[in-house]
C-alpha positions as CSV (number, residue, x, y, z in Angstrom):
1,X,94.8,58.5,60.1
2,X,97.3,61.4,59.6
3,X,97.7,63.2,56.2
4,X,100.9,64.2,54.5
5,X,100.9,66.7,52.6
6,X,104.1,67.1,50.3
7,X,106.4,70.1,50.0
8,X,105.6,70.1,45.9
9,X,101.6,70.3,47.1
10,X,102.3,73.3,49.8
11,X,104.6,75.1,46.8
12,X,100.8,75.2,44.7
13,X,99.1,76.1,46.8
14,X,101.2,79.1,48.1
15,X,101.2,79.7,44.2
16,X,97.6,79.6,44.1
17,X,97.6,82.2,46.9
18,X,99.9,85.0,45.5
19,X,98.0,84.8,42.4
20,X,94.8,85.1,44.1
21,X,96.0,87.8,46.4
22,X,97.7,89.5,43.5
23,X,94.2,89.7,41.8
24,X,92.5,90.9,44.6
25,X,95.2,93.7,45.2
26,X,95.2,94.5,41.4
27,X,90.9,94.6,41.0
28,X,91.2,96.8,44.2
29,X,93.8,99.2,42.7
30,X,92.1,98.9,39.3
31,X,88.3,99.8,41.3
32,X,90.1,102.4,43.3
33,X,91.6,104.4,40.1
34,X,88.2,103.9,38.7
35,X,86.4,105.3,41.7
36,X,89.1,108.4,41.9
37,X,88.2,109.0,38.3
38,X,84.5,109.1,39.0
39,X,85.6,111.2,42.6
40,X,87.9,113.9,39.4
41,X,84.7,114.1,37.7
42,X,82.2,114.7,40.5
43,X,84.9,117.3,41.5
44,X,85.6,118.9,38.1
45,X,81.9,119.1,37.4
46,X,81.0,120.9,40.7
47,X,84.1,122.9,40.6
48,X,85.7,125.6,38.2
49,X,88.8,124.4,37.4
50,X,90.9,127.2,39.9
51,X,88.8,125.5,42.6
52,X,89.8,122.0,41.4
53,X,93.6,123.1,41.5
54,X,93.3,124.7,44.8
55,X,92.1,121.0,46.1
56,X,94.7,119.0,44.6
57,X,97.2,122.1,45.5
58,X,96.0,121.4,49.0
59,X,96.0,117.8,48.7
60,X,99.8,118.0,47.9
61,X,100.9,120.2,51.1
62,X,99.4,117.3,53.1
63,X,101.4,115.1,51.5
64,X,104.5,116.3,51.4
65,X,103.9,117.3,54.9
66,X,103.4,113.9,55.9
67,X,106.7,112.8,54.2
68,X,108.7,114.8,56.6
69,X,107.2,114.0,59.7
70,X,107.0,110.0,59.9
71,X,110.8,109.6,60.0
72,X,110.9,106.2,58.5
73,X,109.6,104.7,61.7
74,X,106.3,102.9,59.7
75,X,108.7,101.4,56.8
76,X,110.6,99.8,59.5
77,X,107.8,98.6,61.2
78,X,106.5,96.9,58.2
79,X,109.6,95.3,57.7
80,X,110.1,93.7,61.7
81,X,106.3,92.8,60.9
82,X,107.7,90.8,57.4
83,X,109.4,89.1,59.8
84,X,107.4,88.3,62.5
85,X,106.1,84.3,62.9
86,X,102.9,84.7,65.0
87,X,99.8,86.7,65.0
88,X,100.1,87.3,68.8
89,X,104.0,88.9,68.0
90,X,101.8,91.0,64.9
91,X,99.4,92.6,66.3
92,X,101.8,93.5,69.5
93,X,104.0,95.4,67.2
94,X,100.8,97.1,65.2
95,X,100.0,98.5,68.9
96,X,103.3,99.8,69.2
97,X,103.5,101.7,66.0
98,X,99.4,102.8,66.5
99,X,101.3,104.2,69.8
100,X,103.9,106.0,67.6
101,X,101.2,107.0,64.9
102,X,99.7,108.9,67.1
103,X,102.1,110.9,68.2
104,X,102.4,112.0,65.0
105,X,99.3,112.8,64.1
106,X,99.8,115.4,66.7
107,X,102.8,116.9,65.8
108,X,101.3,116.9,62.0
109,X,98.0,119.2,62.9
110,X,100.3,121.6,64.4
111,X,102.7,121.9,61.8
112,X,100.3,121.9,59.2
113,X,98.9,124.8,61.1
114,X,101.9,126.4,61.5
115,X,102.5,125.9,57.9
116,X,99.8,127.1,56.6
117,X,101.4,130.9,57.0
118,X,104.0,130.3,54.9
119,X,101.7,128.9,52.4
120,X,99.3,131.9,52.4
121,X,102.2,134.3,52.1
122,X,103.5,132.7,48.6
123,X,100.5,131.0,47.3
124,X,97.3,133.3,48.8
125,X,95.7,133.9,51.6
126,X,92.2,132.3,51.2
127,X,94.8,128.5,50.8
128,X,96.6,129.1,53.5
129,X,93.2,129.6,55.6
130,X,91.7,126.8,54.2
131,X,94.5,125.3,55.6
132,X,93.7,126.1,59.8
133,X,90.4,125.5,58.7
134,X,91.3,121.8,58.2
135,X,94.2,120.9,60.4
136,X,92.3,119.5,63.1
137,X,91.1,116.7,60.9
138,X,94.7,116.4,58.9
139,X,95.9,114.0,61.9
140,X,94.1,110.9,59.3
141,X,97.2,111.2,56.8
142,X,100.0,109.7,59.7
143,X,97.0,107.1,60.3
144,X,97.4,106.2,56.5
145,X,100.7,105.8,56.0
146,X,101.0,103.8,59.1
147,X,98.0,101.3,57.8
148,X,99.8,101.1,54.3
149,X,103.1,100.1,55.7
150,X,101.6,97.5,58.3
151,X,98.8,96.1,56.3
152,X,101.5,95.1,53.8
153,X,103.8,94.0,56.3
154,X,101.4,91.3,57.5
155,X,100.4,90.6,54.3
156,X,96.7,91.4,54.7
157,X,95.8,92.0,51.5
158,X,91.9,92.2,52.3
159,X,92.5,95.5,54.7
160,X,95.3,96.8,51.9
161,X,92.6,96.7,49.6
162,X,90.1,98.6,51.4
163,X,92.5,101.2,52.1
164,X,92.9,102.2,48.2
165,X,89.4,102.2,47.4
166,X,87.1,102.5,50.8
167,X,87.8,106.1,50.8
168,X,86.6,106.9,47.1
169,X,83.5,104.6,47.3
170,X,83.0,106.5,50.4
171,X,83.0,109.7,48.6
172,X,80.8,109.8,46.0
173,X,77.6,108.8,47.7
174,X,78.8,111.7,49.8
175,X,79.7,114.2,47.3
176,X,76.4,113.1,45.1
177,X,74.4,113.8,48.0
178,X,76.2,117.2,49.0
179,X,75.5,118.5,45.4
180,X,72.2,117.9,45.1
181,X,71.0,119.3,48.2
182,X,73.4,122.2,49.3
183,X,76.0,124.4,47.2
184,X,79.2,122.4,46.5
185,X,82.2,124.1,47.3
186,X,86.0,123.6,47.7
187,X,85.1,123.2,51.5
188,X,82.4,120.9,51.3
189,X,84.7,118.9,48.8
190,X,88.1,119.3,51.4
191,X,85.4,118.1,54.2
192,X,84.3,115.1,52.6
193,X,87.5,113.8,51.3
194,X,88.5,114.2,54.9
195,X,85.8,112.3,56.4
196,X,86.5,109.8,53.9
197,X,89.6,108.9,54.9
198,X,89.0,109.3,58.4
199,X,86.2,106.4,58.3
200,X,88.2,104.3,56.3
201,X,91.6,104.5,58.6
202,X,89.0,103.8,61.8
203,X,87.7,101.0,60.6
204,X,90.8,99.2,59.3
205,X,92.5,100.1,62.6
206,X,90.1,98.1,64.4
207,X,89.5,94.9,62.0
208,X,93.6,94.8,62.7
209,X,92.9,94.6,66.4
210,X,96.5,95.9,67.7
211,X,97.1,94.8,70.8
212,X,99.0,97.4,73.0
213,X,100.0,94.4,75.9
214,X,103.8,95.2,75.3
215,X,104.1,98.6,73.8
216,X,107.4,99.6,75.5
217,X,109.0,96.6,74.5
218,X,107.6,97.2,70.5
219,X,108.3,101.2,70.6
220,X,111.9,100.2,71.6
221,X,112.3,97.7,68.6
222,X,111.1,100.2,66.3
223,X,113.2,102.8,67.5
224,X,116.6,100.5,67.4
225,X,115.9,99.1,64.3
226,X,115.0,102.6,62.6
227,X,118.8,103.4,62.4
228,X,119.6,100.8,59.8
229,X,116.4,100.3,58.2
230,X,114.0,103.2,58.2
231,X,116.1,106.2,58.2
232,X,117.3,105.2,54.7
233,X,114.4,104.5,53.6
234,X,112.5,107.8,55.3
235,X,115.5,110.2,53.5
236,X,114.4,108.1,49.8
237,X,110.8,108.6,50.3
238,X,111.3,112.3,51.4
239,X,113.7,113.5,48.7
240,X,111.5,111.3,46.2
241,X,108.3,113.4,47.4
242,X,109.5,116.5,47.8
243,X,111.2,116.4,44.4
244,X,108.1,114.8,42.8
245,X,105.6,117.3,44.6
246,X,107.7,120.3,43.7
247,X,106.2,119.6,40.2
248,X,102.6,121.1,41.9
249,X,104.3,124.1,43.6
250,X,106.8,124.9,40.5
251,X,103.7,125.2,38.5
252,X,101.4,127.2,41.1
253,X,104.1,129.5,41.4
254,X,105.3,130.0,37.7
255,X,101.4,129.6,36.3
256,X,98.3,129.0,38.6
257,X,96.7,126.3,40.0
258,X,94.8,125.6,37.3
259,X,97.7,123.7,35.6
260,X,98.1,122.2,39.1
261,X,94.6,120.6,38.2
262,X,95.7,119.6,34.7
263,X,98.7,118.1,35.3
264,X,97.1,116.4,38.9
265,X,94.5,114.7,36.3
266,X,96.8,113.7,33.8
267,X,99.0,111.8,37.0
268,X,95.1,110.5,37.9
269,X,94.6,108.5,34.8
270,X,97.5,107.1,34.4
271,X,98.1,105.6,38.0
272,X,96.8,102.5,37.0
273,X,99.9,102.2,35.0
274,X,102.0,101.7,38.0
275,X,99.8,100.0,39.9
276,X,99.6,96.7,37.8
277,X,103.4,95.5,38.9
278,X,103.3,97.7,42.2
279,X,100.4,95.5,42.9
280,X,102.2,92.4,42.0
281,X,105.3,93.4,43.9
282,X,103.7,94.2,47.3
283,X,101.7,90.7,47.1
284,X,105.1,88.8,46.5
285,X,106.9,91.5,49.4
286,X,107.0,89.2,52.7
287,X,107.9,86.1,50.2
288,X,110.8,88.2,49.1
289,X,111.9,88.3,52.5
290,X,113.1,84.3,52.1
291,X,114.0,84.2,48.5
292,X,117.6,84.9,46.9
293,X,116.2,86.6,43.7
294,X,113.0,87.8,42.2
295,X,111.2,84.9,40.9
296,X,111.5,85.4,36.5
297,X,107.7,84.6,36.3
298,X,106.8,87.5,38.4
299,X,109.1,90.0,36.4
300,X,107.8,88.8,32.8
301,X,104.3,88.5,34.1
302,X,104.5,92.5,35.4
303,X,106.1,93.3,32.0
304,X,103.7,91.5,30.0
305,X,100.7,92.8,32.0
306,X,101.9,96.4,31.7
307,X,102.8,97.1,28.2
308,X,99.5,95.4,26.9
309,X,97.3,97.3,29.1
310,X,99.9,100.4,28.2
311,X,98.7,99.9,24.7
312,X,95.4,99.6,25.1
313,X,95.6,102.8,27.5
314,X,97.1,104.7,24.6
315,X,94.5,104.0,22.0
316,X,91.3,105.2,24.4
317,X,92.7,107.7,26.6
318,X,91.8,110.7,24.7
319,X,87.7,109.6,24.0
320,X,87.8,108.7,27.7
321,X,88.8,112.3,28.7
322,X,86.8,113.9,26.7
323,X,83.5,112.2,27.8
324,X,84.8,112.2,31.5
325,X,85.6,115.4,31.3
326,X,84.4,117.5,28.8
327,X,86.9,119.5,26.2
328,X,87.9,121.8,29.5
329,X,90.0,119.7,30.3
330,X,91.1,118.6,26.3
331,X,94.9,119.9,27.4
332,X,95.1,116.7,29.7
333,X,95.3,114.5,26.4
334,X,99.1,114.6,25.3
335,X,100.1,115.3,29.5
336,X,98.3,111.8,29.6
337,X,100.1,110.2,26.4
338,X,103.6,111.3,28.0
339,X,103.0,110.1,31.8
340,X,101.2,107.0,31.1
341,X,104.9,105.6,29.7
342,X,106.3,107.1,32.5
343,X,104.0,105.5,34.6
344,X,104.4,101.9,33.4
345,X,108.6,102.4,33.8
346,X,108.1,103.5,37.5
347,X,106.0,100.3,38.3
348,X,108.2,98.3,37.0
349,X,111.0,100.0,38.9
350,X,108.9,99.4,42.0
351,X,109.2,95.0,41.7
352,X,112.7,95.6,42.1
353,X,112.6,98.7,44.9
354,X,110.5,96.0,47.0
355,X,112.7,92.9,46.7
356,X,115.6,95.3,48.1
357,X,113.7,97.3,50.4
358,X,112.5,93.5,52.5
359,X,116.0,92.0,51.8
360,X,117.7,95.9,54.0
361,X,119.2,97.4,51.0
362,X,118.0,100.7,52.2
363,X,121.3,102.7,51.6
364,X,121.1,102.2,48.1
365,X,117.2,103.2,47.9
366,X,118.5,106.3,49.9
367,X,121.6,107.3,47.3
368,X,119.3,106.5,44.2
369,X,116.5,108.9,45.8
370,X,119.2,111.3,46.1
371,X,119.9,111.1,42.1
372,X,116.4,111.3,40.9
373,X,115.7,114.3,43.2
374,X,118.3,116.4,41.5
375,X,117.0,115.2,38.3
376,X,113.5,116.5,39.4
377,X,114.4,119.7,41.1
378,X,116.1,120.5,37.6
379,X,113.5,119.8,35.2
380,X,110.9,120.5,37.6
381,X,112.4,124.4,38.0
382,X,114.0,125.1,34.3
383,X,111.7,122.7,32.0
384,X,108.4,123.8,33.9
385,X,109.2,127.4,33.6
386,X,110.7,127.2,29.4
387,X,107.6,124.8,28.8
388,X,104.9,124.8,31.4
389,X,102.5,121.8,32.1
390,X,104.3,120.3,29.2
391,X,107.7,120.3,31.0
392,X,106.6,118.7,34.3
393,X,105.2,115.5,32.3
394,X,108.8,115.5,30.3
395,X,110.5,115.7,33.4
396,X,108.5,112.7,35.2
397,X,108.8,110.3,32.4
398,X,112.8,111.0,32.7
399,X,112.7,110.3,36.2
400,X,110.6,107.2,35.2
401,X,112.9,106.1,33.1
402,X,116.1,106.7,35.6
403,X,114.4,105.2,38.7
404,X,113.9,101.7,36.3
405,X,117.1,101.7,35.3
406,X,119.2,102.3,38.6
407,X,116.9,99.9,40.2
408,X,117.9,96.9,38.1
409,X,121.5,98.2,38.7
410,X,121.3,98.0,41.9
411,X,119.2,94.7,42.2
412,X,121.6,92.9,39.7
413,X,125.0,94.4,41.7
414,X,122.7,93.2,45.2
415,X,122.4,89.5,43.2
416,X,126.2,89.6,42.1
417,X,127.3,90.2,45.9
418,X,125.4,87.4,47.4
419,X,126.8,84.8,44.4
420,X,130.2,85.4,45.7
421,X,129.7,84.9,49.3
């Protein structure tokens, strides 16, 4: 007896799946930003708050460094993987960019080594030790954007999960245990969060079992296809991190770390912002790869989702610091008021950044990069030095509000084009 099952019936339950998989992403972003808040509060107990800024000071070197050195070759991986019709073909191509992640992690400890001079010259000596101190663990951060990039590629929304919040949950027993028994310390704190991610990258590289039976043939696709697709890309997620990480150097050199700290936290708490539609978007990302617009239930659900919890956001956020964080930390409070808009703009920016990223409209990702980084290198120089801490959170909410709005430019111009062909 055979069963037919009708096209209407697979259409539900595909529904059923991207709303269950866009819960699962969401409650793992939403227990991830809760488990980095409890991670802030560990730290900003344990620490002063010059130590504090000289760990998210740090934390931002790696980062940018990692932006220059991946080339765009993951992004473009994820997107042959979107494609891909087999799990045999996936996991072929994850061994192939594993291959190519390493390499990379390589070439990352010794630049961050090399880097870390340069660092100690402008910023102090003891960071830009703590830097070779680290670097032969630093290799963990190539590892992460690679697993990011595949993990959504394939749609494995289970392992994307664990990536955001294995490494906090990791943490904290960690840190709890560190600060009870021994002095707690920027090192031990840099050591940990290491470890952390470390753990976390090892064991979702093996639950994705990549298979590494036709690795010249995968390195090769990557490679050609990198041209078109992830060079674009790579030049719009460098320019977008340089110029949105210049907002922790501008104030380090200016100010002090400290404000680094404040301004880090204030960008903390209000991630979850971002994440409700980011989290909606990547879900929806390989079914974007077969559809000729962005589905209208998926745009007014983000919206909808955003500005309530937005609202709600605004009405708590300054008892929640304040009994997080003690009044140390009371100069987070109107940082948090301004970025938390700022916040809710760039995620919904990010539903329309997806659907052209998987459909190859990585020129115009590139060219609008381009515009927001001059906008950030300006306010992030002139407004952070008139206005301080105060001027970095004007200047992100502006680049907020820019990156929406040239994204559903170019997403309505992309939609115009493909009615007249």
């Amino acid at each position: 007896m055979s069963v037919i099952v009708s096209i209407p019936s697979i259409k539900s339950m595909l529904a059923k799946k991207r709303v269950r998989q866009t819960g699962v992403l969401y409650l793992s972003l939403v227990a991830s930003l809760v488990l980095g808040i409890i991670v802030s509060v560990i730290n900003t107990r344990q620490l002063s708050p010059q130590a504090f800024g000289d760990f998210k000071f740090l934390q931002t070197v790696w980062t940018l460094g990692v932006a220059f050195i991946t080339f765009g070759l993951f992004t473009t991986g994820g997107n042959l993987l979107a494609a891909r019709g087999t799990p045999e073909s996936e996991r072929s191509l994850m061994g192939s960019l594993l291959t190519i992640a390493g390499i990379i992690s390589l070439l990352f400890i010794v630049a961050m080594a090399l880097a870390s001079f340069p660092v100690g010259q402008i910023y102090g000596q003891e960071l830009g030790g703590k830097m070779r101190l680290f670097s032969a663990l630093v290799f963990v951060f190539p590892l992460q954007v690679y697993l990011q990039e595949v993990l959504r590629g394939t749609n494995n929304i289970t392992s994307l999960s664990l990536l955001n919040a294995l490494p906090q949950l990791l943490y904290i027993p960690l840190a709890l245990g560190a600060s009870r028994f021994t002095e707690f310390s920027l090192d031990t704190a840099l050591l940990l969060y290491l470890l952390s991610l470390l753990v976390t990258a090892m064991v979702l590289i093996i639950r994705a079992r990549p298979s590494f039976g036709h690795l010249r043939q995968g390195i090769q696709e990557v490679m050609v296809n990198n041209r078109a697709i992830g060079m674009h890309v790579y030049v719009a997620i460098l320019v977008t991190t340089v110029t949105t990480q210049l907002s922790q150097f501008s104030l380090a050199y200016f100010f002090d770390t400290r404000l680094v700290g404040i301004f880090s936290l204030a960008l903390t708490i209000t991630m979850p912002l971002t994440m409700i539609p980011n989290a909606i978007s990547t879900t929806f990302f390989k079914q974007f790869a077969s559809l000729d617009r962005i589905p209208r239930k998926v745009i007014v659900g983000a919206m909808t989702i955003s500005f309530a919890t937005l609202l709600v956001f605004l009405v708590v956020i300054k008892e929640l610091i304040l009994f997080l964080y003690t009044d140390k930390f009371i100069d987070v409070v109107p940082l948090a008021y301004i970025c938390a808009v700022g916040a809710v703009l760039h995620g919904l920016g990010d539903v329309y950044n997806r659907y052209l990223l998987v459909h190859g409209k990585t020129r115009a990702l590139r060219v609008n990069a381009v515009q927001l980084g001059f906008i950030s290198v300006m306010g992030y120089v002139f407004l952070v030095a008139w206005w301080g801490v105060s001027g970095a959170a004007l200047t992100k909410l502006l680049v907020d509000a820019v990156y929406l709005a040239t994204m559903l430019l170019y997403y309505k111009k992309y939609r115009n084009l493909e009615a007249t062909v």
